[in-house]
N, C-alpha and C positions, 0 to 999 in steps of 0.2 A: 357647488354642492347643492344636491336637491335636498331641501328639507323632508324629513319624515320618511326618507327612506335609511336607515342607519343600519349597518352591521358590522357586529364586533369586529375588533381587528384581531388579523391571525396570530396562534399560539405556537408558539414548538411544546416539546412534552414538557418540558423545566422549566420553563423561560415565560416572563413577563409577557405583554401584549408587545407587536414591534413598538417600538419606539423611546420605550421601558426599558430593553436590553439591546447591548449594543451587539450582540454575538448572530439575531437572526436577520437571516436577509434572505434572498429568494436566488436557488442554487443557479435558475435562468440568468442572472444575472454574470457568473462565473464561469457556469460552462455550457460547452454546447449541449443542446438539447440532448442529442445521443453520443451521450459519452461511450467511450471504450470501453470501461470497467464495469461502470454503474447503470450504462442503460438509457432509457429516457429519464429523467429529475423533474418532476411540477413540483408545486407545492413552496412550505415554507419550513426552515429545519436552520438547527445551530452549526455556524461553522464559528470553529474558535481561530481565528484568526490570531498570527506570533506580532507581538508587540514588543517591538527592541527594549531591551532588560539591561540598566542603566550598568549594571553591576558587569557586565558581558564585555567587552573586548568589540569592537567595532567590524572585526573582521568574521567573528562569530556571528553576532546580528545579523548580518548582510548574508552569512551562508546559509541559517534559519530561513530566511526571509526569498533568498533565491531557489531554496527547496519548496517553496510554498510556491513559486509565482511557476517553476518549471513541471511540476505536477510529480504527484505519487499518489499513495494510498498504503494507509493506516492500516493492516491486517486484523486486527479487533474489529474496522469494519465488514470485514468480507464475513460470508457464513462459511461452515466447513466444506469442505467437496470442490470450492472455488481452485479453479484451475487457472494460474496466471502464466503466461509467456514471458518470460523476461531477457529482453536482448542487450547482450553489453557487448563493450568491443570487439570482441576474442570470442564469444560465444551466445548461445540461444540456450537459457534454461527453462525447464517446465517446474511449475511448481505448485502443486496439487495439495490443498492447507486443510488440516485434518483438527485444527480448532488452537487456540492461543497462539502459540510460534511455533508450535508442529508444522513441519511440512515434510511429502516427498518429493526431494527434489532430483531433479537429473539435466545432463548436457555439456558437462567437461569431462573430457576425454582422460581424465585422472584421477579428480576426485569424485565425479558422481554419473559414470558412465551409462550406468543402469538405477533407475530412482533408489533414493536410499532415503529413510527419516534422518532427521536431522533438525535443528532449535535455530530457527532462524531468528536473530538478535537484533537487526536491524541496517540501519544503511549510513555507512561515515562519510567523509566530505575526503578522505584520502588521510586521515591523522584519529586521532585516539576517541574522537567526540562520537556518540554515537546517536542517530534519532531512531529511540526502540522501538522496536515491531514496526519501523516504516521501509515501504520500497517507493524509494524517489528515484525519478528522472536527473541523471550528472553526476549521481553519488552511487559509491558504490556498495554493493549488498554485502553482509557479513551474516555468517550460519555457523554454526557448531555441527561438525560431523563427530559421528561415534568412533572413530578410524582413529582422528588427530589432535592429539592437543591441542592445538590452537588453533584459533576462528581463521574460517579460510575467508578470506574478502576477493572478491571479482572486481575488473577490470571498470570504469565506468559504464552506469545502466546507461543506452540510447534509448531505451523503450519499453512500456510495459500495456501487454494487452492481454483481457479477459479471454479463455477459449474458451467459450462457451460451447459450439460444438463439440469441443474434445471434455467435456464434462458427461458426454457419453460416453465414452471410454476412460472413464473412471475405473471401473471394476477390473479393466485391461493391466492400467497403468497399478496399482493396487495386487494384481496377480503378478506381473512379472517380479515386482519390489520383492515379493514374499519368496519365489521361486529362483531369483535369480543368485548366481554364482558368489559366495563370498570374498573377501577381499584375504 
């Protein structure tokens, strides 16, 4: 350490100086520089990282914890107009998020052939647990359509990417929802 040169250590917006809290740490270190979703990441920002919960079942912990380590993304972080591709076994959906768990979605040949809004709820591990408002990599996604009673769940996700190009064809995707044939 050179003496007399000193500068504070980085903040997140809530969060203690590092070392003070255990939540920040530098995204560089997590992921690659140009992520899929998010882009390039510098800087220093909170990730709340799942710390197994004594109270949980061992086989819960371990599902927590492998949705963390196989990647997804929290919907609360995206802004509205985000357009995600979501590939699961059986199918490729589009899903264009208009702010909380609004989306329109489309890309199953029954239930959402042509975008339709719909409350998407979040992603279960294949049984009743549910982690809300996320879409994780393994698990599969669960939505509320206005058609059906009950939550439709999809096949497991293999993949989720940003289109950021088709974020210009927003207005597109947007006009057909509105235009298109009822069910």
């Amino acid at each position: 350490m050179i003496l007399g040169s000193f500068s504070p250590p980085p903040r997140c917006s809530s969060c203690q100086p590092i070392g003070a809290c255990s939540k920040v740490r530098t995204f560089r270190r997590f992921l690659p520089l140009e992520h899929p979703i998010w882009g390039t990441l510098l800087g220093t920002f909170c990730i709340y990282m799942f710390t197994p919960h004594p109270n949980l079942a061992d086989d819960v912990n371990r599902a927590i914890i492998q949705s963390e380590i196989e990647g997804g993304v929290f919907l609360h972080d995206l802004p509205p107009s985000t357009v995600l591709e979501i590939q699961t076994m059986h199918h490729v959906y589009t899903a264009v998020l208009l702010g909380g768990s609004d989306a329109l979605i489309s890309g199953h040949p029954e239930f959402c052939p042509y975008p339709v809004q719909v409350a998407i709820a979040g992603s279960t591990w294949g049984g009743s647990m549910l982690k809300l408002q996320y879409v994780g990599r393994g698990m599969h996604l669960e939505f509320r359509h206005p058609e059906y009673a009950t939550p439709i769940v999809t096949s497991p996700i293999q993949e989720i990417r940003d289109s950021l190009p088709a974020r210009a064809t927003l207005a597109q995707v947007t006009h057909s929802a509105t235009n298109s044939p009822t069910h």
